[in-house]
N, C-alpha and C positions, 0 to 999 in steps of 0.2 A: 584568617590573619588576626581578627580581632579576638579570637577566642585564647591564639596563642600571648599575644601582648595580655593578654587578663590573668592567664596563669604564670606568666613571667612576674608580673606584677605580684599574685599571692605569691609567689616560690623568694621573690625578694624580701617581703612583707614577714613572713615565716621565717627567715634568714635573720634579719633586724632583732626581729622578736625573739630569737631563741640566743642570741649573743646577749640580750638582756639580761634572758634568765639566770639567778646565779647558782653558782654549783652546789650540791650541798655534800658532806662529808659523812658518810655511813659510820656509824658507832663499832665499836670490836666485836661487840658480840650481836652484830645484825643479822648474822644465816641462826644463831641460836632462837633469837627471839623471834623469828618470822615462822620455823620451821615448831616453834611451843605455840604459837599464836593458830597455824593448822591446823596444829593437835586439837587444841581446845577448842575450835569451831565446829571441825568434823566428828569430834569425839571416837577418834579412831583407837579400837585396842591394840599398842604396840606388842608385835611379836616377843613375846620372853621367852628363856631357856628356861626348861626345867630337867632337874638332872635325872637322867634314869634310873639310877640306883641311889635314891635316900641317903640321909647319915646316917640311920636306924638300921635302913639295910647294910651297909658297908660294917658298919660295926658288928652287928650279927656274922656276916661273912668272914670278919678279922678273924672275932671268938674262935669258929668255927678251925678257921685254918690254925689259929692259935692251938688247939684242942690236938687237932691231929699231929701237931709237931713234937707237944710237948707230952700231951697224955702219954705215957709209959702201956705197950699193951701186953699183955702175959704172951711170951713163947710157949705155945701148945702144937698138939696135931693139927686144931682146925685152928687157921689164917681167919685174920678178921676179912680178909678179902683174897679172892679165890684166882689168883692169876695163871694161867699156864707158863709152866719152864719152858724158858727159849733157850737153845744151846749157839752160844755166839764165837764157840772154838772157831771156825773157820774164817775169823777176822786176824788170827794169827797166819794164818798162809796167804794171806795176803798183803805184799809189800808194799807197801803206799812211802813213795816219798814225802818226809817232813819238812814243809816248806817252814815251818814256825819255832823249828828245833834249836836252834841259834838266834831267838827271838826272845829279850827279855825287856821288859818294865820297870822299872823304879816304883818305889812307894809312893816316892813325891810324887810322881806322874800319874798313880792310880789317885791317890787323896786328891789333890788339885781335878783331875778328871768328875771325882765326887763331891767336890766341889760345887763346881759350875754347873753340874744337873743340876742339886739342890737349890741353887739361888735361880736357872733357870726355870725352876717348873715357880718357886717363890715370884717370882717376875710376871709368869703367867697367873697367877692367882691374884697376885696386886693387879694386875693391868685390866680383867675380868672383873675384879670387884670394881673397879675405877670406873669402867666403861656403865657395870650395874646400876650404878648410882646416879650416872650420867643421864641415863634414861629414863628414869625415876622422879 
């Protein structure tokens, strides 16, 4: 019995004392500064991306497609590339109904469509560099 009135007693005492304490108000950027504050104790190297293919590569790889599109190559006997003739006559006896054949598009609808890629992959590149720096 006396052991319970003794921790009745702390559990009140503990109670008293913690209505004392006053509250304090975490600053806005507290998960920022405690999660840099980590960092720099542990010295941990945070995981970066690095892109598989280079600018130097991508650019070599443009040229490259660039070349083959626009280089002009002499019609002769031998083909710069030696492919075999496929004969693809017997896609004519075959009737495939054209689900698409009374299906058409608007300009506007294509342009707007090319649109929103562009500002969406734009979007993904801002939001990547954003986050880059972030970590940084």
């Amino acid at each position: 019995m006396g052991e319970n009135k003794h921790i009745e007693e702390l559990d009140a005492f503990a109670k008293k004392y913690i209505k004392e304490i006053p509250k304090e108000n975490v600053s806005l950027d507290f998960t920022a500064s405690v999660m840099k504050n980590i960092l720099s104790e542990h010295k941990v190297k945070v995981f970066t991306t690095k892109a598989l293919i280079s600018k130097k590569g991508w650019f070599i790889i443009s040229l490259f497609v660039l070349a083959v599109i626009f280089i002009p190559f002499k019609s002769s006997e031998k083909n710069l590339f030696n492919f075999p003739e496929l004969d693809f006559s017997f896609l004519d006896k075959i009737q495939i109904f054209n689900l698409f054949e009374s299906f058409t598009v608007s300009n506007t609808v294509l342009y707007a469509i090319s649109f929103f890629g562009l500002m969406f992959i734009a979007q993904v590149i801002f939001i990547k560099n954003h986050f880059d720096k972030k970590l940084h």
